[in-house]
VMD Tcl script that builds the backbone (N, CA, C; Angstrom):
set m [mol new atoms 492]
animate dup $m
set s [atomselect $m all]
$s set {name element resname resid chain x y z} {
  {N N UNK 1 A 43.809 32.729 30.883}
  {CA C UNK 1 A 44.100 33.346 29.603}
  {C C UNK 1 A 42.820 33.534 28.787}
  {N N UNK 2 A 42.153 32.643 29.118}
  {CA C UNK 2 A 40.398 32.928 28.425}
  {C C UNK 2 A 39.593 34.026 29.037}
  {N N UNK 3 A 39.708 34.564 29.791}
  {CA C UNK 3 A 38.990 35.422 30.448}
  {C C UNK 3 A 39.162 37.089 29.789}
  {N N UNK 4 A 40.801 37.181 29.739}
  {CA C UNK 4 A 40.807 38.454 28.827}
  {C C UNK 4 A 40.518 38.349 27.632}
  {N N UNK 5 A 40.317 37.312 26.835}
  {CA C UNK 5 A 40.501 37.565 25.484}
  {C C UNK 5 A 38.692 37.585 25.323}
  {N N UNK 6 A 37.870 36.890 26.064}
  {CA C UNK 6 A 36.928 37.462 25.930}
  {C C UNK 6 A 36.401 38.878 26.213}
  {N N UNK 7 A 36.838 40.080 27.195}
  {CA C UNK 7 A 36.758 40.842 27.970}
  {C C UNK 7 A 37.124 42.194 26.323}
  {N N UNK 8 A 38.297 41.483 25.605}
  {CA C UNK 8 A 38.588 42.141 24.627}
  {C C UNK 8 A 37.092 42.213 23.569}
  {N N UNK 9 A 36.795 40.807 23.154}
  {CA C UNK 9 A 35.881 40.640 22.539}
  {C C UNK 9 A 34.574 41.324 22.666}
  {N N UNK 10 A 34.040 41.379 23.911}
  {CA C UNK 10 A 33.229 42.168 24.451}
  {C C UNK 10 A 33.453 43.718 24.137}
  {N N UNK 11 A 34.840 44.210 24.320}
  {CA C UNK 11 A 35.567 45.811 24.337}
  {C C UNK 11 A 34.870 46.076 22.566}
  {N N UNK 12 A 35.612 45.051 21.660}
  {CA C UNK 12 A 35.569 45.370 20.343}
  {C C UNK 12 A 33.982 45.760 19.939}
  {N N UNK 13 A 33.140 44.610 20.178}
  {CA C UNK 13 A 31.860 45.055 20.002}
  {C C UNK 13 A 30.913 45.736 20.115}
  {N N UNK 14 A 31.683 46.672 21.278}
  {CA C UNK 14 A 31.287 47.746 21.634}
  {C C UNK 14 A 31.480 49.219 21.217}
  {N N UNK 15 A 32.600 48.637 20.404}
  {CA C UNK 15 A 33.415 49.882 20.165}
  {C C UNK 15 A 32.431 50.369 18.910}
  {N N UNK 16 A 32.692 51.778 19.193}
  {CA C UNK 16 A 31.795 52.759 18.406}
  {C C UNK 16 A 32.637 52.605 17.009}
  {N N UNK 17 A 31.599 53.039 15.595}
  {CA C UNK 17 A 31.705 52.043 14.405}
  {C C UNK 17 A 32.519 54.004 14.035}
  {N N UNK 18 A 33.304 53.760 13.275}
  {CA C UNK 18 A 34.126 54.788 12.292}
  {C C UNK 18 A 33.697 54.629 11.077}
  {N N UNK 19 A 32.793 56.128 10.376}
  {CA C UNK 19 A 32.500 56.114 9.601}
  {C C UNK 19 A 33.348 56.991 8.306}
  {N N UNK 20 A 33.368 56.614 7.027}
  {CA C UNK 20 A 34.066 57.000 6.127}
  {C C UNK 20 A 32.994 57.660 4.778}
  {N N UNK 21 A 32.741 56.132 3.915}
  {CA C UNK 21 A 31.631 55.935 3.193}
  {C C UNK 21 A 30.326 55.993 3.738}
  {N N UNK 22 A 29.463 56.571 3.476}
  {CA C UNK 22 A 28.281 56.260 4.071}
  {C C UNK 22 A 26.456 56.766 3.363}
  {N N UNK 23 A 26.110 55.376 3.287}
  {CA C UNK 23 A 25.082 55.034 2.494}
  {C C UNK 23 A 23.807 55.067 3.124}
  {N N UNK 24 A 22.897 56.056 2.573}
  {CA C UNK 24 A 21.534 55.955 3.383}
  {C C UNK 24 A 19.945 55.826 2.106}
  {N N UNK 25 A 19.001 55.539 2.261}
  {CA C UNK 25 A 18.088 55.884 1.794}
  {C C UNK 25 A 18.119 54.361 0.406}
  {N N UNK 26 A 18.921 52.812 0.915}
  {CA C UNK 26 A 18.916 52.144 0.146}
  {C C UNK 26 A 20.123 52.162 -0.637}
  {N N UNK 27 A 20.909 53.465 -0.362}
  {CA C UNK 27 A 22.605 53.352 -1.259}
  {C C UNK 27 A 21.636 53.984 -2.517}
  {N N UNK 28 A 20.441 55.231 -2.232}
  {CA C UNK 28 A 20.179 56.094 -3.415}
  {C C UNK 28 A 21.166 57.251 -2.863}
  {N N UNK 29 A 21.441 57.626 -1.852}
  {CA C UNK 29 A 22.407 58.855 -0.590}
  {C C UNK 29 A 23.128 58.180 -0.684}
  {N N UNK 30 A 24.735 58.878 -0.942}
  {CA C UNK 30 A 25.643 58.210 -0.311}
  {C C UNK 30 A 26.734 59.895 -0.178}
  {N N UNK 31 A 27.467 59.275 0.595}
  {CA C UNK 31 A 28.375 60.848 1.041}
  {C C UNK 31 A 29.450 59.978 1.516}
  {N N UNK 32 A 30.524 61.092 1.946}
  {CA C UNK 32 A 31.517 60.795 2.696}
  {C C UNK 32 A 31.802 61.535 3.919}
  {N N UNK 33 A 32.274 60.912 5.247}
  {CA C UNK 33 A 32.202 62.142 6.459}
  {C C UNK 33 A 34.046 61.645 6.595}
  {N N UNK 34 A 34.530 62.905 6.932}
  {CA C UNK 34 A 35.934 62.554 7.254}
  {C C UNK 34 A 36.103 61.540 8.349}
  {N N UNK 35 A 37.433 60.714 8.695}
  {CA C UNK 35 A 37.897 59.689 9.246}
  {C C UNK 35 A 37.748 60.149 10.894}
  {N N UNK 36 A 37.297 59.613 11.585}
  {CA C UNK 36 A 37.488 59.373 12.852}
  {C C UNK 36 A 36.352 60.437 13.416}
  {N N UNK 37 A 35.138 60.571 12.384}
  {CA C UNK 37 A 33.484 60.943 12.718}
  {C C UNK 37 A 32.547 59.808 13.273}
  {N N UNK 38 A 32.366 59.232 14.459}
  {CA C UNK 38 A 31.692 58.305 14.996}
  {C C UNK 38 A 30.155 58.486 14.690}
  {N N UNK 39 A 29.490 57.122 14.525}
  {CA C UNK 39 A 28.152 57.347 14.124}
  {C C UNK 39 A 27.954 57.033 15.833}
  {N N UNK 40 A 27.132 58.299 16.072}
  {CA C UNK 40 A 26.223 58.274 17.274}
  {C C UNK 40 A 25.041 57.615 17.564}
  {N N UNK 41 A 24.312 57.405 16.488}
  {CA C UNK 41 A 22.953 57.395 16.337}
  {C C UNK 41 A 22.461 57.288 15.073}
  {N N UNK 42 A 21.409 56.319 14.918}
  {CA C UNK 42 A 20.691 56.277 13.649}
  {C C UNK 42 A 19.078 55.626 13.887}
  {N N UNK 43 A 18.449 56.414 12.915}
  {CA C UNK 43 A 17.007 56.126 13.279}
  {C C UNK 43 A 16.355 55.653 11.811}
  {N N UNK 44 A 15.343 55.355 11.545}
  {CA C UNK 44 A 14.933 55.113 10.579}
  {C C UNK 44 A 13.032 54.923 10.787}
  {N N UNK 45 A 11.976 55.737 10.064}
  {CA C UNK 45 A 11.040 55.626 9.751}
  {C C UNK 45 A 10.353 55.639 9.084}
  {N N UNK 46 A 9.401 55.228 8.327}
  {CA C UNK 46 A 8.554 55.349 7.689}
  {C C UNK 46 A 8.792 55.794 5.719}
  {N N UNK 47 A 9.681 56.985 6.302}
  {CA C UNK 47 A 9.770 58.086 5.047}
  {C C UNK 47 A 11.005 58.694 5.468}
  {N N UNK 48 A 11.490 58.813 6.434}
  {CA C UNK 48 A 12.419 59.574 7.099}
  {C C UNK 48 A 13.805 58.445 7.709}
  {N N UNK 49 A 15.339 59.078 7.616}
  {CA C UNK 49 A 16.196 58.266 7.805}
  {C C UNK 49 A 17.125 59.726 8.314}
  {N N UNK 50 A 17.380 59.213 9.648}
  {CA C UNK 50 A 19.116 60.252 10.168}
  {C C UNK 50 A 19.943 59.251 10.551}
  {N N UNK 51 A 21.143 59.885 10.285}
  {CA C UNK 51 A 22.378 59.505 10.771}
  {C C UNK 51 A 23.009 60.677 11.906}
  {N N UNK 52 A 23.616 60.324 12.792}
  {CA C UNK 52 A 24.844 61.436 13.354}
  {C C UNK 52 A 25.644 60.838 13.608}
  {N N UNK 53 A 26.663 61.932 13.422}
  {CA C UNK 53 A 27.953 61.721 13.557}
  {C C UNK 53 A 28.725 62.612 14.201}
  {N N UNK 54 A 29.520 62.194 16.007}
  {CA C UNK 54 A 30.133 63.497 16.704}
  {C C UNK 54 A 31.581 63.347 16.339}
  {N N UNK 55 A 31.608 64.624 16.279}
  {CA C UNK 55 A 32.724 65.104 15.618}
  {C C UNK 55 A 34.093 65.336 16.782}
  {N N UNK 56 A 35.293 64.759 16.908}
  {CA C UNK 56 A 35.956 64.510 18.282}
  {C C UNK 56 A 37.040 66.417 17.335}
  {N N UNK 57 A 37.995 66.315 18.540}
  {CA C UNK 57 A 38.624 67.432 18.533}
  {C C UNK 57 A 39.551 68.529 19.411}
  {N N UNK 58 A 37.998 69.185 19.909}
  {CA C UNK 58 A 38.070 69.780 20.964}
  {C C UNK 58 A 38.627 69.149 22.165}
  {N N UNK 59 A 39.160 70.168 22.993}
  {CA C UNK 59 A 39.889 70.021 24.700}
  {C C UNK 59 A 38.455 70.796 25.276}
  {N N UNK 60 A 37.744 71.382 24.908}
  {CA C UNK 60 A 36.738 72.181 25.629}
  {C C UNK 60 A 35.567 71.253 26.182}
  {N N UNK 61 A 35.187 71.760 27.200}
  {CA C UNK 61 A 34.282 70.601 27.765}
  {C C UNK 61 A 32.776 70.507 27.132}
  {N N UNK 62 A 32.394 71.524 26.389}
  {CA C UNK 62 A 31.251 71.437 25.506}
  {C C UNK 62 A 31.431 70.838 24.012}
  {N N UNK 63 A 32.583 70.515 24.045}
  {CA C UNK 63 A 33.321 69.869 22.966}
  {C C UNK 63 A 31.992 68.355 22.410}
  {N N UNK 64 A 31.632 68.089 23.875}
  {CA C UNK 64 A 30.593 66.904 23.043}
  {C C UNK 64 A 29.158 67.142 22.427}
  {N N UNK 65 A 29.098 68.641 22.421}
  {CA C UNK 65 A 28.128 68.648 21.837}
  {C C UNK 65 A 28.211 69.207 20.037}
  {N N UNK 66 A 29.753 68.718 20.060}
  {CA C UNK 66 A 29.525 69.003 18.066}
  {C C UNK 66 A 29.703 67.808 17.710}
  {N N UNK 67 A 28.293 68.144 16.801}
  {CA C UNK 67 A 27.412 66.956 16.041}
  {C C UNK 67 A 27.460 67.187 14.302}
  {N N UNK 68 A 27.190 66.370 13.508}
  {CA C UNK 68 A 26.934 66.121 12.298}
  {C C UNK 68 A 25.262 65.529 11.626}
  {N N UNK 69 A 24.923 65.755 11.540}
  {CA C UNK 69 A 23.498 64.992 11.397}
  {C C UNK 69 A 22.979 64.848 10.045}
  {N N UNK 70 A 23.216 63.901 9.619}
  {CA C UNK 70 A 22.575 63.745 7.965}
  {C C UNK 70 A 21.268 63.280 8.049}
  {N N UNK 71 A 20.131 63.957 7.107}
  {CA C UNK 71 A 18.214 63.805 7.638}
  {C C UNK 71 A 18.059 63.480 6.468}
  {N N UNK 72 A 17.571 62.119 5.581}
  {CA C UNK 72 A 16.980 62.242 3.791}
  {C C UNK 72 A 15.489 61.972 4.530}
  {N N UNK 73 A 14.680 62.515 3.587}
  {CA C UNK 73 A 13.100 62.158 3.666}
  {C C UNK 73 A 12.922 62.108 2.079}
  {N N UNK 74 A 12.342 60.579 1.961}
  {CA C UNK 74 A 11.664 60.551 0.208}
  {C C UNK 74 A 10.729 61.927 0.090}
  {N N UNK 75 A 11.264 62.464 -1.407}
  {CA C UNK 75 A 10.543 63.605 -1.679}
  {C C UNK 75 A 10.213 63.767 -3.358}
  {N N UNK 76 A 8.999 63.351 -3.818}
  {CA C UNK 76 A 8.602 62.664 -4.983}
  {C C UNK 76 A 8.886 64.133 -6.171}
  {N N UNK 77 A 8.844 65.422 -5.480}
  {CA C UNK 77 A 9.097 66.635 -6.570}
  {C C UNK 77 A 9.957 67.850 -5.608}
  {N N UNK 78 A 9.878 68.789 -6.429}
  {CA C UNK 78 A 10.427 69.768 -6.040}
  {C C UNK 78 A 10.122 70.502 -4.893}
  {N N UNK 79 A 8.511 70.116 -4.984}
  {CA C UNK 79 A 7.222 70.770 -3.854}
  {C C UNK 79 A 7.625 70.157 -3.038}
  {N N UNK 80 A 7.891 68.885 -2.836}
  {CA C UNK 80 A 8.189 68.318 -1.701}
  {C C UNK 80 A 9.089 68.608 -0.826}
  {N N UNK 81 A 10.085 69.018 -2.106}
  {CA C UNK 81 A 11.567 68.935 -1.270}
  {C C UNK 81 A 11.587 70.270 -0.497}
  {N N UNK 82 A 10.638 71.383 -1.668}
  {CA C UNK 82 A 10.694 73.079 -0.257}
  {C C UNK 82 A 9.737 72.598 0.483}
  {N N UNK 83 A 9.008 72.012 1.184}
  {CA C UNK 83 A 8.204 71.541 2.023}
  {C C UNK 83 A 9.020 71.176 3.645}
  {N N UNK 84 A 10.041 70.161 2.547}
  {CA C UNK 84 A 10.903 69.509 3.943}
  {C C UNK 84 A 11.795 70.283 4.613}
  {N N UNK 85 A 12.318 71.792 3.254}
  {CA C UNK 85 A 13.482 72.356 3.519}
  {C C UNK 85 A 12.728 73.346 4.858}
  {N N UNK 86 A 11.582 74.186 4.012}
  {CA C UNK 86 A 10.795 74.873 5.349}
  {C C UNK 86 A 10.319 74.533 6.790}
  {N N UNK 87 A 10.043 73.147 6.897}
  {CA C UNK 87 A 9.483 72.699 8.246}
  {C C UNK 87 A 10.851 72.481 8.977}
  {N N UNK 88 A 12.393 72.539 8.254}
  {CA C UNK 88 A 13.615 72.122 9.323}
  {C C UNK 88 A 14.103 73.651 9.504}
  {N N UNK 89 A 13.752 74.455 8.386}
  {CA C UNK 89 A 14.188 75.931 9.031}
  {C C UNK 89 A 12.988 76.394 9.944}
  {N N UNK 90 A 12.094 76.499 9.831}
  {CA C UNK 90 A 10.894 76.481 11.022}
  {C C UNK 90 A 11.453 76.234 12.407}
  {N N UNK 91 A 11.534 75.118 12.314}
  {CA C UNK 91 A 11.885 73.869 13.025}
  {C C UNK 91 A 13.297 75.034 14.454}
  {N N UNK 92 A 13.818 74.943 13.780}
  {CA C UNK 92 A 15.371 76.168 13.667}
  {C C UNK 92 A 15.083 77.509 14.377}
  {N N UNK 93 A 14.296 77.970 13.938}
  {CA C UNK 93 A 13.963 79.037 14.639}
  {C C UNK 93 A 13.157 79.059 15.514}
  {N N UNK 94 A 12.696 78.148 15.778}
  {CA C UNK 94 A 12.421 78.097 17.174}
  {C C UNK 94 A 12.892 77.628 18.347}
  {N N UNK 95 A 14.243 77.525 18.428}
  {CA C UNK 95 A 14.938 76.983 19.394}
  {C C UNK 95 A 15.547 78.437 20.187}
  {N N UNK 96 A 15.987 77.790 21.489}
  {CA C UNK 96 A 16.118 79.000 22.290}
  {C C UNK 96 A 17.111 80.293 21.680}
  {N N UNK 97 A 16.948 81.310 21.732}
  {CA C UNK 97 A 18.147 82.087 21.852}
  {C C UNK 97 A 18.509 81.700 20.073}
  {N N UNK 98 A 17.906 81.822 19.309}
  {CA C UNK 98 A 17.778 81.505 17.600}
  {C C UNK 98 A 18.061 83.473 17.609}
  {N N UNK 99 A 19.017 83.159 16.325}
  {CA C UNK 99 A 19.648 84.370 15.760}
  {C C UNK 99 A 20.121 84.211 14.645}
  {N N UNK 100 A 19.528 84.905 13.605}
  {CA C UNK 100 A 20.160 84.321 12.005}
  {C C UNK 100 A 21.736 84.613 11.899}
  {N N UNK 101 A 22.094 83.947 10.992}
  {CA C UNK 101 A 23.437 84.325 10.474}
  {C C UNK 101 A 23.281 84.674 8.978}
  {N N UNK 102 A 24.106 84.719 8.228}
  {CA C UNK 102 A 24.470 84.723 6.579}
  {C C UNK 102 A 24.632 83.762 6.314}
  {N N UNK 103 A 23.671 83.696 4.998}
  {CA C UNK 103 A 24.163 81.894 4.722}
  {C C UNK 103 A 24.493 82.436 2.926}
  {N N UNK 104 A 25.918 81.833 2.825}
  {CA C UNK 104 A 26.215 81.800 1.441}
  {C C UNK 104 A 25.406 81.663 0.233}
  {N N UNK 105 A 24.428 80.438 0.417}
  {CA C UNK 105 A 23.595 80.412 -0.817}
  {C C UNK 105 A 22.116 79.993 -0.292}
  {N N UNK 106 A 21.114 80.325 -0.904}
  {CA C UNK 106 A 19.990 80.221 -0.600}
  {C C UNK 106 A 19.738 78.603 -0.642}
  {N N UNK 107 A 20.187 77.820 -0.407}
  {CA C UNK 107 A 20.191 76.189 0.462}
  {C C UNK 107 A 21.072 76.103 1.643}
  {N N UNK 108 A 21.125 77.080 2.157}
  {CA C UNK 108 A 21.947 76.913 3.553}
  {C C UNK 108 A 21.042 78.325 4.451}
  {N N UNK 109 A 21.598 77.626 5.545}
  {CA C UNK 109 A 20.879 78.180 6.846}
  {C C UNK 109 A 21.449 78.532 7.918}
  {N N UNK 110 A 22.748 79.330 8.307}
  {CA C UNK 110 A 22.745 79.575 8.963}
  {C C UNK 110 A 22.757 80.144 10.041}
  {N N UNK 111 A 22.570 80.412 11.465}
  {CA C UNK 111 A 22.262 80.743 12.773}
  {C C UNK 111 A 23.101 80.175 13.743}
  {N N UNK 112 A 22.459 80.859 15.108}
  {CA C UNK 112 A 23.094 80.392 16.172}
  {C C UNK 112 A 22.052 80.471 17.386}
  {N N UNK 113 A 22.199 79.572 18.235}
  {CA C UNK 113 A 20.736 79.106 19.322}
  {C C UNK 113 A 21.593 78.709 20.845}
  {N N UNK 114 A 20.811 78.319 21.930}
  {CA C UNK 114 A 21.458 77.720 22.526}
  {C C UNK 114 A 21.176 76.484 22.941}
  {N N UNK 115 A 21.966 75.564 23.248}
  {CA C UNK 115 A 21.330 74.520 23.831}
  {C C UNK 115 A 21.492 74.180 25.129}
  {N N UNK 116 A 20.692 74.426 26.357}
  {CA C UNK 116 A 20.947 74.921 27.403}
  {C C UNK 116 A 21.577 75.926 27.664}
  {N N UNK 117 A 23.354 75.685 28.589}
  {CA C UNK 117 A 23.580 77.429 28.729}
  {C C UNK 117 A 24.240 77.350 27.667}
  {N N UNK 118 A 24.672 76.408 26.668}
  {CA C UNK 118 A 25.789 77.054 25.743}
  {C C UNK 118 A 25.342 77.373 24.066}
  {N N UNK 119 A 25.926 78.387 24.086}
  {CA C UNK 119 A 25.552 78.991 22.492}
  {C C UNK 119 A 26.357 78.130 21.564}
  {N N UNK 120 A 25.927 77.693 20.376}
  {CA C UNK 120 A 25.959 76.611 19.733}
  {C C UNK 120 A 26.044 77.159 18.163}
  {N N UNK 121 A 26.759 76.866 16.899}
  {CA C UNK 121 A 26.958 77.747 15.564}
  {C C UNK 121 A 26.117 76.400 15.017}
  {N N UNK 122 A 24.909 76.959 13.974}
  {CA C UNK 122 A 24.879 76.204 13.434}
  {C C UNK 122 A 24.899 76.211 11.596}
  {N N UNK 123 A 25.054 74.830 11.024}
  {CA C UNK 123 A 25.023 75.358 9.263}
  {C C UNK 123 A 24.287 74.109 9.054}
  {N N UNK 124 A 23.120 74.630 8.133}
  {CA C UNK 124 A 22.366 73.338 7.744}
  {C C UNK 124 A 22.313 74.082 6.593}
  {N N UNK 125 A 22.678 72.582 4.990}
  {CA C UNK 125 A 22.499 72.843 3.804}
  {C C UNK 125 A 21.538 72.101 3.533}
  {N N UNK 126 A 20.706 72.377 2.376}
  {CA C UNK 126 A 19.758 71.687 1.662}
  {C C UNK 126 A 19.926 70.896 0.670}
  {N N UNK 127 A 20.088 69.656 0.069}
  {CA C UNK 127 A 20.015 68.978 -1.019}
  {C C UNK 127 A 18.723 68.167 -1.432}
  {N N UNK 128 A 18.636 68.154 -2.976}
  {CA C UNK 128 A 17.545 67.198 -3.658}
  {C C UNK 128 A 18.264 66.535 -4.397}
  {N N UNK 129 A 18.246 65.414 -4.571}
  {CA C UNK 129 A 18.808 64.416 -5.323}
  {C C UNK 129 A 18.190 63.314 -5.037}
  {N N UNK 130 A 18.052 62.536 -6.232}
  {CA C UNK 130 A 17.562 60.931 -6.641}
  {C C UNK 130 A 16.310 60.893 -5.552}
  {N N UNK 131 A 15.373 62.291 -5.868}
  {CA C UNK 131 A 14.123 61.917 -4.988}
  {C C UNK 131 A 13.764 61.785 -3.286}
  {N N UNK 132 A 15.187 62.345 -2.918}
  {CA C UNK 132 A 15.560 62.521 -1.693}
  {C C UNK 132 A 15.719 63.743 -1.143}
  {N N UNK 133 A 14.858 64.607 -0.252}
  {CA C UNK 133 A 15.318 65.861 0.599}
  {C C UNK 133 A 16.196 65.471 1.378}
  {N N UNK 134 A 17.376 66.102 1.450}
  {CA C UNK 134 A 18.333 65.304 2.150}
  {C C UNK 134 A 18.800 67.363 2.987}
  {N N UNK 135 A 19.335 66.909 4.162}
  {CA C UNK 135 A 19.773 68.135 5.235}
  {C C UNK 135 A 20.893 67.464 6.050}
  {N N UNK 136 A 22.215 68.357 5.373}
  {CA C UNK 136 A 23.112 68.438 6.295}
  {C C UNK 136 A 23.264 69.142 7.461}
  {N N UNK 137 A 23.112 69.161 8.782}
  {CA C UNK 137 A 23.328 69.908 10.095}
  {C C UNK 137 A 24.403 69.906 10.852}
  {N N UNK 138 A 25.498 70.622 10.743}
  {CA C UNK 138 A 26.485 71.375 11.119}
  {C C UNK 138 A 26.821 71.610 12.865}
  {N N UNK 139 A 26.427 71.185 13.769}
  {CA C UNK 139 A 26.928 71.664 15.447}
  {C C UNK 139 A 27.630 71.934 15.936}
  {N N UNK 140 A 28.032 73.174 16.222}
  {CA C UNK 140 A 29.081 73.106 17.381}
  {C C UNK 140 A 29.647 74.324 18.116}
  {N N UNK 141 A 29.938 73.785 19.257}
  {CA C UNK 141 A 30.360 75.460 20.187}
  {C C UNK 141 A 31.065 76.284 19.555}
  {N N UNK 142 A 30.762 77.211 20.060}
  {CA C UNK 142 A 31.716 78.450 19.880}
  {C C UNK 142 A 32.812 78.654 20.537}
  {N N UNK 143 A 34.053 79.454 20.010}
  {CA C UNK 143 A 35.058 79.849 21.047}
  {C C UNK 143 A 36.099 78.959 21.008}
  {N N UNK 144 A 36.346 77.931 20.511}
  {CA C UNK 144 A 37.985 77.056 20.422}
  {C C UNK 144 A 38.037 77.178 18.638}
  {N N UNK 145 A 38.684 78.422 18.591}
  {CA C UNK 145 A 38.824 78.665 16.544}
  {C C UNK 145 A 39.566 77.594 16.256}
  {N N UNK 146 A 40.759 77.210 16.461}
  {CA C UNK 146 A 40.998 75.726 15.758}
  {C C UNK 146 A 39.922 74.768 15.251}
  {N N UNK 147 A 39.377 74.101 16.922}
  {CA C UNK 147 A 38.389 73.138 16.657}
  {C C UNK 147 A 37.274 73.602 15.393}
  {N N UNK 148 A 37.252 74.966 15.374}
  {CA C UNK 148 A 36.270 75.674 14.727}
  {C C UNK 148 A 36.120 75.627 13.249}
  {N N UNK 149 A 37.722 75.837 12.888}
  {CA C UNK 149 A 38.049 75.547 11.535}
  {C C UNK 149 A 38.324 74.074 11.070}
  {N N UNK 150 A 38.718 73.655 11.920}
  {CA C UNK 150 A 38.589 71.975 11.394}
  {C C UNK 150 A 37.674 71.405 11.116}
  {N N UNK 151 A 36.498 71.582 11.888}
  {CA C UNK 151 A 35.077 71.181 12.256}
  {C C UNK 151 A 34.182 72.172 10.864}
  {N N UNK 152 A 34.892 72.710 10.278}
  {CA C UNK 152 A 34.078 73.906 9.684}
  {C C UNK 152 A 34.220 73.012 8.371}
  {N N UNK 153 A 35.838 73.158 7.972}
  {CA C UNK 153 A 36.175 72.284 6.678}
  {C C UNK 153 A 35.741 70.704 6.661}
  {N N UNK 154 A 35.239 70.096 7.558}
  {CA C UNK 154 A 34.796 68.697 7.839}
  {C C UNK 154 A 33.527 68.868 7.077}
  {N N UNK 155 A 32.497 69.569 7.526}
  {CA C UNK 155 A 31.260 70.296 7.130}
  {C C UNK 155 A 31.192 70.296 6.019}
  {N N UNK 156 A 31.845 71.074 5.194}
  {CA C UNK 156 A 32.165 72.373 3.999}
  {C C UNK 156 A 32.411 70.389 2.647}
  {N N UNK 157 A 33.514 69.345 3.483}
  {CA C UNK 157 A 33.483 67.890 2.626}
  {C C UNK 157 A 32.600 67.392 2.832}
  {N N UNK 158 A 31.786 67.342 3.635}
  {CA C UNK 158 A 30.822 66.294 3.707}
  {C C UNK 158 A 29.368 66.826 2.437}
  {N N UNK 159 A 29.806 68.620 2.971}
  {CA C UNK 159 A 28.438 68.890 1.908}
  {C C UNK 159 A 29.373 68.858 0.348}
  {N N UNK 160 A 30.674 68.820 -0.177}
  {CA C UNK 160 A 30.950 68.506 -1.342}
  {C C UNK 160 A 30.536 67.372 -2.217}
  {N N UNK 161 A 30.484 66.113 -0.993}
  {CA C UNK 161 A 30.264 65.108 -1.527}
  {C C UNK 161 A 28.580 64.352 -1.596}
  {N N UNK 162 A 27.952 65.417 -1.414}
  {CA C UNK 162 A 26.380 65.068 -1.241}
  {C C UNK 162 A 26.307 64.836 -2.521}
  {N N UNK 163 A 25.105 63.759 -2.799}
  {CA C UNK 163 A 24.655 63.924 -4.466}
  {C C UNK 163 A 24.172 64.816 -5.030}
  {N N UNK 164 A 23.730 65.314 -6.103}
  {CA C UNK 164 A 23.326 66.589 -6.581}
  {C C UNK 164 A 22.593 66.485 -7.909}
}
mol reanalyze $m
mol bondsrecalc $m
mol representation Tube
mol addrep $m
């Protein structure tokens, strides 16, 4: 009887963390990503802090490549912050098969690229707040419109609730 309940214990700790609230840059960033957005990954350096978060959904088998990615870099002025915004649209267009899209307001970006063989939508917004360049990044295939619109309005809350 000891053997499974450790086996569980082991399962739990493993289990990938569900994010809701979520605090970066010291809890000066904080946002919200809808329920059942797994943090993939998190890095932290120097000046620079990401989070991701994959976004579940899809039946499509490229389905794992829609991502969420929140980027703050301390940014002491305004100069700073178009500094950070230009080197991630840079950044952007140079990826394979890069093709602009329309972006609603001049803090958003978006295009479409591929990543390997599959063509990929992307929306990255810009925020400055509490001294923080902060970039929301948007991922995900094309071609399952459900997943598309769900994944779209997920996006559309997460950038509502950025600081400002």
């Amino acid at each position: 009887m000891r053997r499974p309940l450790s086996l569980l214990v082991i399962a739990l700790a493993s289990a990938p963390a569900f994010a809701t609230d979520v605090s970066m840059a010291n809890g000066d960033v904080r946002f919200h990503v809808p329920d059942g957005w797994m943090t993939i990954m998190q890095s932290q350096s120097e000046d620079t802090e990401a989070q991701v978060f994959q976004v579940p959904g899809s039946a499509n088998a490229d389905a794992t490549l829609a991502r969420v990615s929140v980027t703050v870099r301390k940014a002491s002025s305004l100069i700073a912050f178009q500094q950070f915004d230009k080197e991630y649209r840079n950044r952007a267009s140079q990826l394979t098969d890069y093709q602009a899209g329309t972006a609603k307001q001049p803090t958003q970006n978006v295009y479409s690229a591929k990543e390997g063989p599959v063509k990929l939508s992307y929306d990255e917004r810009y925020f400055y707040a509490n001294g923080y360049a902060i970039q929301l990044r948007c991922v995900r295939p094309t071609g399952d419109a459900k997943f598309s619109a769900a994944f779209d309005k997920g996006c559309a809350d997460v950038a509502a609730s950025m600081p400002s």
